[in-house]
C-alpha positions in Angstrom: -16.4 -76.5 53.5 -17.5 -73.3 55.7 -15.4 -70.9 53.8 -16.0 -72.4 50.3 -18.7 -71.1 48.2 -18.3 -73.5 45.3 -17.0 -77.0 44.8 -16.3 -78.8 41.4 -15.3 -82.5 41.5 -14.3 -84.6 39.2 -16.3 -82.8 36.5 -17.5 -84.4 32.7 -19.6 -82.9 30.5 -19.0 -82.1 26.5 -21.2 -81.5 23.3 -23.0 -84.5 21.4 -20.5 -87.6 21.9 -17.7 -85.1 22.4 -16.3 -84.9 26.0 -14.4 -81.7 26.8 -14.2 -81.7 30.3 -12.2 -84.6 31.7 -12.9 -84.4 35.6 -11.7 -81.1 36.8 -12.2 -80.5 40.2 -11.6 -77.4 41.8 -12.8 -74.7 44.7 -13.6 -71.4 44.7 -13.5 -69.5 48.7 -16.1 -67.5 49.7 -14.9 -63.9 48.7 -12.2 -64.5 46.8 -11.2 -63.9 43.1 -10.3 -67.6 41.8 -9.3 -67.8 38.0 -9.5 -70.5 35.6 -6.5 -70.0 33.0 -5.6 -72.0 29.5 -5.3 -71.7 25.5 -8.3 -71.1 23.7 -10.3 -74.4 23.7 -9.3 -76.6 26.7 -12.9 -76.5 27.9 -13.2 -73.6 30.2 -16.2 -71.8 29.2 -17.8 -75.4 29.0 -16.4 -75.5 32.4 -18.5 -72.4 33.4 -21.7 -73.4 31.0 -21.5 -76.6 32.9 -21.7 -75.3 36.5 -24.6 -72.8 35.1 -26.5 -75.8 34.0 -27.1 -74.9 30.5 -24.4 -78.0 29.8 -25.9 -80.8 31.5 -22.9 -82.8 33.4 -22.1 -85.9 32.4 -20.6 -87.3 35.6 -19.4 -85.5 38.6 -20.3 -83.2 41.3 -20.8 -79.6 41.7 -21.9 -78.2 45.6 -22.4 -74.7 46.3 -22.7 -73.1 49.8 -22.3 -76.7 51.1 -25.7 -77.8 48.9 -25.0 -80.7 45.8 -26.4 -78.6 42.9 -25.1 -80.7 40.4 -28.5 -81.5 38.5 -30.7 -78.1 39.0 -31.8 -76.2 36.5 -30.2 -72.8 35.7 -32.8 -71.1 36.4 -32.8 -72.4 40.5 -28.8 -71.9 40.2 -29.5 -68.0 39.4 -31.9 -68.0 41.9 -29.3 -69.1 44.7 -27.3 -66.2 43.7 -24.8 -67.9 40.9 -24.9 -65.7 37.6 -22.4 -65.8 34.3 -21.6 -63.5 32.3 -21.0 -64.8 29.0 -18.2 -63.8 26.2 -19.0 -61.6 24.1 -21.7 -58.9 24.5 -25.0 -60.1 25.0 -27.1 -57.0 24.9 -30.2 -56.1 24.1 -28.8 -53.5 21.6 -32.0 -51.5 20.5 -32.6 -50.8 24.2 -30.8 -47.9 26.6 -28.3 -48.7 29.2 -31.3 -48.2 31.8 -33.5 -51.1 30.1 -31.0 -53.1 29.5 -29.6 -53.2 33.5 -33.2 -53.2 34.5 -33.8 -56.2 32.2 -31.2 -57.6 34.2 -33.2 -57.7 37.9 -35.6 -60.0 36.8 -35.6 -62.6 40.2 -37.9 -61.7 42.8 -35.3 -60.9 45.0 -33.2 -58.6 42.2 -36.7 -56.8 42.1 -37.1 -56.0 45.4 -33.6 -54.4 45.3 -33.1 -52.7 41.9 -32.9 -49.4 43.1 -30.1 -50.1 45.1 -28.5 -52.2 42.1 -29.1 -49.6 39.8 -26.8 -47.2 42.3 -24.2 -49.9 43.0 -23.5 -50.4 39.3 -23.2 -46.4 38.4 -21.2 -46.2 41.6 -19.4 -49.0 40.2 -19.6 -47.7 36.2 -19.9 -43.7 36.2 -19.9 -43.9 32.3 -23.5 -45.9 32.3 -24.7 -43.7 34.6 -23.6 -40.2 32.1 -25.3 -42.8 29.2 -27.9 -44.5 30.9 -30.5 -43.3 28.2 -28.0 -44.2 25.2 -28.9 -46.8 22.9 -26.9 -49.9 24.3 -25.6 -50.3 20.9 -23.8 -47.2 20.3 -21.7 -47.6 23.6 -17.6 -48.4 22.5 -16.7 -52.1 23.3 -15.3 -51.4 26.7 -18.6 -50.0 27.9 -20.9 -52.5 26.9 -18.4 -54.7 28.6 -18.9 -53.2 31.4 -23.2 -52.8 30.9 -23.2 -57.0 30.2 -21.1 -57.2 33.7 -23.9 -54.3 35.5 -26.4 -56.2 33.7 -25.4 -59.9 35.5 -25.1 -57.5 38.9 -28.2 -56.6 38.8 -29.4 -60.3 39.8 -27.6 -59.7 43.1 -25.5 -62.9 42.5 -23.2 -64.0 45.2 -21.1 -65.9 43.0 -20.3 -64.1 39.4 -18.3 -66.2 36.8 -17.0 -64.2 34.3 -15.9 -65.9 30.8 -13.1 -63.9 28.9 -14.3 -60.2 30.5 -10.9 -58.8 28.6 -11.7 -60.4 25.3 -11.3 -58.1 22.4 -10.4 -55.0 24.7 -7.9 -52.4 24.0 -5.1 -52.9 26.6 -5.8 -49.5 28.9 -9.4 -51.0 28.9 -8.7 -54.3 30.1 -6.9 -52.3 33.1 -10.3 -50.9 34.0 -12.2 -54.1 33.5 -9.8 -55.6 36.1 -9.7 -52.6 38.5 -13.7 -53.1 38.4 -13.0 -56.9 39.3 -11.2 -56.0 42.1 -13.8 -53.6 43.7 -16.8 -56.5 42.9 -14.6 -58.4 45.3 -13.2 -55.8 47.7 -16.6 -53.7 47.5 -18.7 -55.6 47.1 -17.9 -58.8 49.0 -18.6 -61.0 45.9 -17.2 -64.2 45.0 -15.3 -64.4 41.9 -14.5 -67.0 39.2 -12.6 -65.7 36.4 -12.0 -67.3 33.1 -9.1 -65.7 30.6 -7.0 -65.8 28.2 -5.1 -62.7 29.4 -2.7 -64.9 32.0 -0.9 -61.3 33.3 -3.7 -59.3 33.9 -5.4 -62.9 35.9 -2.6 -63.9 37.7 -2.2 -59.8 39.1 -6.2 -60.3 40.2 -6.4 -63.3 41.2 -5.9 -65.1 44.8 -5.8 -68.7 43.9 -5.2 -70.0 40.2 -6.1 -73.3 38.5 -4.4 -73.8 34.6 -6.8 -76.2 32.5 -5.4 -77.8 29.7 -7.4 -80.3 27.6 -10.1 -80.6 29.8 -8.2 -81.0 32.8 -6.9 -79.0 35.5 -2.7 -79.2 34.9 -1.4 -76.7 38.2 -2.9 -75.0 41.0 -1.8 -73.2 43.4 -1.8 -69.0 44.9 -0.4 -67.2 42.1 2.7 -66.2 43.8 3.2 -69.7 42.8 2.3 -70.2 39.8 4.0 -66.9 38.6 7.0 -68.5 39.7 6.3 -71.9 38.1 8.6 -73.1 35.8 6.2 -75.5 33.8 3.7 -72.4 33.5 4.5 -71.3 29.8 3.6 -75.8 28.5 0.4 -75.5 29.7 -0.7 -71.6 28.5 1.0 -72.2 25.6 3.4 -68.8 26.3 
């Protein structure tokens, strides 16, 4: 598994007596964009929640960097260097861009670090910098998308999982969300799992490609192949 950072087997997990996910199993390679695609509801932001910890799993196995995780608590996961960043903005809206990045370094190793953090994401995100005493709540949506993905880099993960990063973004926008994905990966050297909707915009980013559908995963494969799979358009519901 040397070149894999994370490993998802035969995943179950779900809300109350309601199972969502029906034993996925997937990989994401150590410095690679992977993306998780499928219709609203099929259970991939459970899929994320789940690997985070803040879903407990029902059954299954989740390894990262060659350790079985499976059980530990999020806050151990984070610590390791696996971060999420959620749909939606999850800001601290009375606060500046400044706090609210800052707010974001709070492992002792992200400490350590911050200054260098700090540069990476307004090398990354110029706009913050120009705003980084603006209230975060007066910045459009495409800028406090891209605070709430500086904020999750400021824990120096190794392993980002992004849920739905496009969601709600103007179309031009969701170009420079995914031209910032790129450089996290190319740049940066992070490792990238990438949860959408937006099945153009993924498939263009991505390296490798898994399409859930009902709590399963449906296809796999480089997307080269997938874009050129006929059965595609059943599963995304195109």
């Amino acid at each position: 598994m040397g070149n894999v950072m994370l490993t998802i087997e035969d995943l179950e997990s779900g809300y109350g007596a309601m199972q969502v996910l029906w034993k996925p199993s997937l990989e994401v390679k150590k410095g690679s964009i992977t993306s998780l695609l499928g219709p609203n509801g099929v259970g991939k932001s459970t899929l994320l929640r789940t690997v985070l910890g803040s879903i407990e799993p029902w059954g299954g196995k989740i390894f990262y960097e060659d350790n079985e995780i499976t059980y530990l608590p999020t806050h151990k996961k984070v610590d390791l260097g696996i971060t999420l960043v959620p749909e939606g903005k999850h800001l601290f809206t009375e606060m500046n861009v400044h706090e609210n990045l800052v707010m974001g370094a709070y492992r002792k190793e992200a400490l350590k670090s911050m200054s260098e953090s700090l540069e990476l994401v307004y090398a990354l995100f110029p706009i913050l910098k120009e705003r980084d005493r603006q209230g975060a709540g007066t910045l459009s949506g495409g800028q406090q998308q891209m605070l709430t993905i500086g904020r999750a880099l400021m824990t120096k993960p190794k392993l980002i999982m992004l849920d739905e990063p496009s969601q709600g973004l103007a179309p031009i926008l969701v170009g420079e969300i995914f031209e910032t994905i790129g450089k996290l990966q190319a740049e940066v050297g992070l490792t990238i799992l990438l949860v959408e909707q937006n099945a153009d915009a993924s498939l263009d980013a991505a390296g490798y490609v898994y399409i859930m559908h009902q709590g399963q995963i449906k296809i796999q494969g480089t997307s080269e192949e997938i874009k050129s799979s006929t059965n595609i358009q059943t599963y995304l519901g195109i």
